[in-house]
C-alpha positions as CSV (number, residue, x, y, z in Angstrom):
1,X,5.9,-20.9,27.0
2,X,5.2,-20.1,23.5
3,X,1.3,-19.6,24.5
4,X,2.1,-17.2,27.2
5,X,4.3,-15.0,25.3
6,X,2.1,-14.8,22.7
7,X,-0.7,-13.5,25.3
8,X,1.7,-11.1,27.1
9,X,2.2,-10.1,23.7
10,X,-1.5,-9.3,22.7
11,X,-2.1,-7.5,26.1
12,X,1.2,-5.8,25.5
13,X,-0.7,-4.6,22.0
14,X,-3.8,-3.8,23.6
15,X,-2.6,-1.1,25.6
16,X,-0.7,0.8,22.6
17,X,-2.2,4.0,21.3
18,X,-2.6,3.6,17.7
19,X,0.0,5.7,16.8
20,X,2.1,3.2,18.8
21,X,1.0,0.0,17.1
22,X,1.8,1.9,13.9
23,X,5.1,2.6,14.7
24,X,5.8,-0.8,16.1
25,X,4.3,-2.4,12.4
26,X,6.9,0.3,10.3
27,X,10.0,-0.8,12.1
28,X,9.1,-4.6,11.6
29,X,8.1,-4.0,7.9
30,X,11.2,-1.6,7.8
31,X,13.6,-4.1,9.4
32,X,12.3,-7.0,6.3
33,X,12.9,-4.3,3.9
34,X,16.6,-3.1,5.2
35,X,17.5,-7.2,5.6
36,X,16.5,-7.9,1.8
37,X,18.2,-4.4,0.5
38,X,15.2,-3.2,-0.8
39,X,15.9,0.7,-1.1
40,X,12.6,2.4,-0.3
41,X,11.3,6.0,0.6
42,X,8.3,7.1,3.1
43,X,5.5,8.3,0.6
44,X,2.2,10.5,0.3
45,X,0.4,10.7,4.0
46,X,3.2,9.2,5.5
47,X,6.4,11.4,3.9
48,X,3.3,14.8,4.5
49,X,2.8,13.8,8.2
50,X,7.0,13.1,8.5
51,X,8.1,16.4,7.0
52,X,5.3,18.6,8.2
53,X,4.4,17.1,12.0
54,X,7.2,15.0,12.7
55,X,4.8,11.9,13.3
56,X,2.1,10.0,11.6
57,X,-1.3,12.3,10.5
58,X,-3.5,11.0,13.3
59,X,-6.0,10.1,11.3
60,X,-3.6,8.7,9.0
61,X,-1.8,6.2,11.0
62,X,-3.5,2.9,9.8
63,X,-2.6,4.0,6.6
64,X,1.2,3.8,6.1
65,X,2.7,4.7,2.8
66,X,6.4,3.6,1.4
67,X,7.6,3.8,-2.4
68,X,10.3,2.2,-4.6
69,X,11.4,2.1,-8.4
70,X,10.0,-1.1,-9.3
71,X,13.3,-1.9,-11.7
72,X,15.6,-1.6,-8.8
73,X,14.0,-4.9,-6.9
74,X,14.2,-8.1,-8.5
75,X,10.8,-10.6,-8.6
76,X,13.4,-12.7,-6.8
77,X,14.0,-10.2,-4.1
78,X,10.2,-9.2,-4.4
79,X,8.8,-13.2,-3.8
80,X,11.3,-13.4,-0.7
81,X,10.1,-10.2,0.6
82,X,6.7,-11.2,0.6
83,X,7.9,-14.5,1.9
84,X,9.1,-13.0,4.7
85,X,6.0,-10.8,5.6
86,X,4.1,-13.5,5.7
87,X,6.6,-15.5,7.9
88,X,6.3,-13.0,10.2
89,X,2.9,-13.3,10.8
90,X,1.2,-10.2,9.2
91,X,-1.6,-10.4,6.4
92,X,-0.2,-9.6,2.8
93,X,-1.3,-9.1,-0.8
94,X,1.4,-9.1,-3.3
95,X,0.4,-7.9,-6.8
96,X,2.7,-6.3,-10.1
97,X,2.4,-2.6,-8.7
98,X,2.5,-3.1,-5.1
99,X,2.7,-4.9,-1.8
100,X,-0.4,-4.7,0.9
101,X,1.1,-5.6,4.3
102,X,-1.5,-5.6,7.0
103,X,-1.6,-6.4,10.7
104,X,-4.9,-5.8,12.4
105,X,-6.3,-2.3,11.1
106,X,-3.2,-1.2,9.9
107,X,-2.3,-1.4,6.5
108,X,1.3,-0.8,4.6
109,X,1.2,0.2,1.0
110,X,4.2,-0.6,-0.4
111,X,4.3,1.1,-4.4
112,X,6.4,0.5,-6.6
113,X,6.6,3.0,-9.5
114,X,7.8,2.4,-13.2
115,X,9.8,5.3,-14.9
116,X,8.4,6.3,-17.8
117,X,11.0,8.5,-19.6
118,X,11.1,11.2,-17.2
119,X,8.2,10.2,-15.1
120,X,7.4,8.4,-12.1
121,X,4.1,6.6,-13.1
122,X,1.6,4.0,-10.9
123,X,-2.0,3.4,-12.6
124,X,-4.5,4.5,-9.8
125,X,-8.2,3.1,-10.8
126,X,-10.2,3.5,-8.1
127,X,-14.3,1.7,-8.4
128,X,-16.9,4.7,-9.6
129,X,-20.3,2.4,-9.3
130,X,-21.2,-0.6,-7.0
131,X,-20.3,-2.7,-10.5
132,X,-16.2,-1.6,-10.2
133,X,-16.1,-3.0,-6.5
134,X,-17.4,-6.4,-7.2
135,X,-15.5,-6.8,-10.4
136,X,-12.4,-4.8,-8.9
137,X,-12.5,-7.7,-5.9
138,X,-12.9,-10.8,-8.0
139,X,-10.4,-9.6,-11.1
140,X,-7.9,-9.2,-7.7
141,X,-8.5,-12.0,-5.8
142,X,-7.9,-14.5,-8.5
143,X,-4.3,-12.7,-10.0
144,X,-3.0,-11.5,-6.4
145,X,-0.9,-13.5,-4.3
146,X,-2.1,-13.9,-0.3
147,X,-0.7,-15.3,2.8
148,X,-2.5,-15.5,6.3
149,X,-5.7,-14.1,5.4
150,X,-7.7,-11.9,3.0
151,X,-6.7,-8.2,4.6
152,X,-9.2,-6.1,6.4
153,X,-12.3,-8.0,8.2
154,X,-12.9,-5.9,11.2
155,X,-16.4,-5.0,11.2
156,X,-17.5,-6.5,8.2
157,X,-21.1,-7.8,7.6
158,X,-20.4,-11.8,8.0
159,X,-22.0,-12.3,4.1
160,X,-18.8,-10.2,2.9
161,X,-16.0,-11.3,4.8
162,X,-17.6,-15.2,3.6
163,X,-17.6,-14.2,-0.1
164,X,-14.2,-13.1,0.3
165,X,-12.5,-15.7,1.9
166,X,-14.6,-18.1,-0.8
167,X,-13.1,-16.0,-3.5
168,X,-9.6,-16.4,-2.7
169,X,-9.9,-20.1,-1.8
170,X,-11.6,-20.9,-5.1
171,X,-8.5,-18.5,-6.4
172,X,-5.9,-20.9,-5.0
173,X,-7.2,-24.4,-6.6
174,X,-7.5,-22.8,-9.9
175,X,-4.6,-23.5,-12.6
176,X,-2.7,-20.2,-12.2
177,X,-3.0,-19.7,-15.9
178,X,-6.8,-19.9,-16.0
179,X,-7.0,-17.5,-13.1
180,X,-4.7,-15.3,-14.6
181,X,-6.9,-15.2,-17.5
182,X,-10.0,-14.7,-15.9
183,X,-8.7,-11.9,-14.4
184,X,-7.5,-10.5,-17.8
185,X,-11.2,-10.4,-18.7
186,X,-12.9,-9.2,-15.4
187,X,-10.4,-6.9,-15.8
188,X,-10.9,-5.5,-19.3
189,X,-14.6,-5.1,-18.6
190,X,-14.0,-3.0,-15.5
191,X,-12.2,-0.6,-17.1
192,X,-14.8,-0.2,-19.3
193,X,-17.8,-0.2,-17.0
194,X,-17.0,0.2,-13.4
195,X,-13.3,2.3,-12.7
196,X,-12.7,5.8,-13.0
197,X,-9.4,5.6,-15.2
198,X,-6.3,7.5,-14.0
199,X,-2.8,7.5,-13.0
200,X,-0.1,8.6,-10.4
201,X,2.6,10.9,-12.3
202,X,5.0,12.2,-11.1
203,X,8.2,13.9,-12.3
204,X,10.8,10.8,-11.8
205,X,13.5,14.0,-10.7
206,X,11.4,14.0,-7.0
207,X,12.5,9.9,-6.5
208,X,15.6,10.2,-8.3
209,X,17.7,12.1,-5.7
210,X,16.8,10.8,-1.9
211,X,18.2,12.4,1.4
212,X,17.8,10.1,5.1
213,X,15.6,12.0,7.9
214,X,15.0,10.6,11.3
215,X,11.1,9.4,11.8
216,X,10.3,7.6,15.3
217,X,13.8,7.1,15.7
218,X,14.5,5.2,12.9
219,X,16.1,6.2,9.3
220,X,14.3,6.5,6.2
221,X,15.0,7.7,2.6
222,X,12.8,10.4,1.3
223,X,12.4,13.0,-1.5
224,X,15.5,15.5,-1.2
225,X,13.1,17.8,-2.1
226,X,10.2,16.6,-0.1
227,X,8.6,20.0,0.2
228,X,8.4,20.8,-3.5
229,X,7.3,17.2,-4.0
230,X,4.8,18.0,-1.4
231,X,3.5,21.0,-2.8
232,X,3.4,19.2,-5.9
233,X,1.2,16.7,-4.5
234,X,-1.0,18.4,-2.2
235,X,-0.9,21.9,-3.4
236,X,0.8,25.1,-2.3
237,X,-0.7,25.2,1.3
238,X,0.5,21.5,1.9
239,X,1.1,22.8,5.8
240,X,-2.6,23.5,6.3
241,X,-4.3,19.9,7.6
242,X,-7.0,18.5,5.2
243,X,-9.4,15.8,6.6
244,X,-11.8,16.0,3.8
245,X,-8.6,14.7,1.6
246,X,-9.8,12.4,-1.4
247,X,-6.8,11.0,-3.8
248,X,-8.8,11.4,-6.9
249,X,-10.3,14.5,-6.6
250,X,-7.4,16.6,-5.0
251,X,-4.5,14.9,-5.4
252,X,-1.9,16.9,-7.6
253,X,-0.8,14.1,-9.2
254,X,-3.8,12.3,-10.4
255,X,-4.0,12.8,-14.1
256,X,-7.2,11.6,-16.1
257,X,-7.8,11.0,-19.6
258,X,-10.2,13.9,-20.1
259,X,-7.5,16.4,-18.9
């Protein structure tokens, strides 16, 4: 019985639209989130294609974006969260700033921001040179935490999605303080060689103050003033639709050293 309702299942997923399947992966994420009483808000391309279409950015939907003040979730509450994504089935990564929850080619990023006086702040170091991939993936597979497999491996040359899955095994049978440290270093020396250093700020005021809005027929917490927070991120002409959009280069809250 169990075998056939899991096949009835996957055919029931193979004729969802994407946009479906995304919506079907919120509200289980959602429903996780609401039974641990994690408060949460819809974020960046998600909150944009909420407030300005009413649905997901169609070329955003396998990237789903939710935020949270990381002081107002315990590491207890955050261990049984991710605990329970991986309980029901879906990939995850669980690091200090965020939670990647990821079922097929749809991914969850799940932020959490630290207040910084009166900012909202995440550090947002993105790989600049071949060098910051590698090291970014090795420094992160040995100080993340993963359940039910390594993320994205759709399409992937076999070589990769091997060195991967080697990574995090070798990860995993390490003493968690070696790893740790080892991570510390890889770390250190990406920042120096391979990342383009930056970080998310935002003025905390936008995440202080939330209102609900119906999204797909469910409730969610956002911004109260999402379309200043909006324009803040994305610029005055937020309504216009922006394919080309790359985080580091136009997002409004991206600040770099040099400026």
């Amino acid at each position: 019985m169990a075998v056939l309702l899991s096949r009835v299942k996957e055919v029931k997923e193979v004729e969802l639209t994407g946009e479906e399947l995304a919506v079907d992966f919120l509200r289980q994420v959602k429903e996780i989130l609401d039974k641990n009483n994690v408060e949460f808000w819809l974020d960046c391309g998600t909150l944009l294609g909420a407030v300005r279409d009413g649905k997901f950015i169609s070329w955003d939907c396998k990237d789903i974006d939710l935020g949270a003040w990381d002081d107002s979730i315990s590491e207890n509450v955050k261990a049984n969260v991710f605990k329970a994504f991986c309980k029901a089935g879906f990939n995850v990564i669980y690091s200090p700033i965020y939670i990647g929850i990821i079922r097929g080619e749809i991914a969850i990023d799940f932020t959490f921001y630290h207040l910084d006086i009166d900012k909202a702040v995440r550090s947002y170091s993105p790989p600049k040179n071949l060098i910051g991939k590698l090291l970014g993936f090795l420094s992160i597979a040995l100080s993340h935490h993963y359940c039910n497999g390594i993320g994205f491996t759709h399409g992937q040359p076999f070589i990769k999605r091997l060195a991967k899955i080697s990574l995090i095994k070798i990860s995993r049978i390490l003493p968690s303080t070696l790893s740790k440290r080892l991570a510390e270093i890889l770390l250190a020396v990406n920042k120096r060689v391979g990342l383009k250093k930056a970080l998310w700020v935002i003025p905390s005021t936008y995440f202080q103050q939330l209102k609900t809005i119906t999204f797909y027929e469910m409730t969610f917490k956002v911004p109260a003033k999402a379309e200043d927070y909006l324009a803040y991120r994305y610029g005055k002409d937020w309504r216009i639709p922006k394919k080309g959009w790359v985080t580091i280069r136009d997002d409004g809250t991206v600040i770099k050293p040099s400026e």
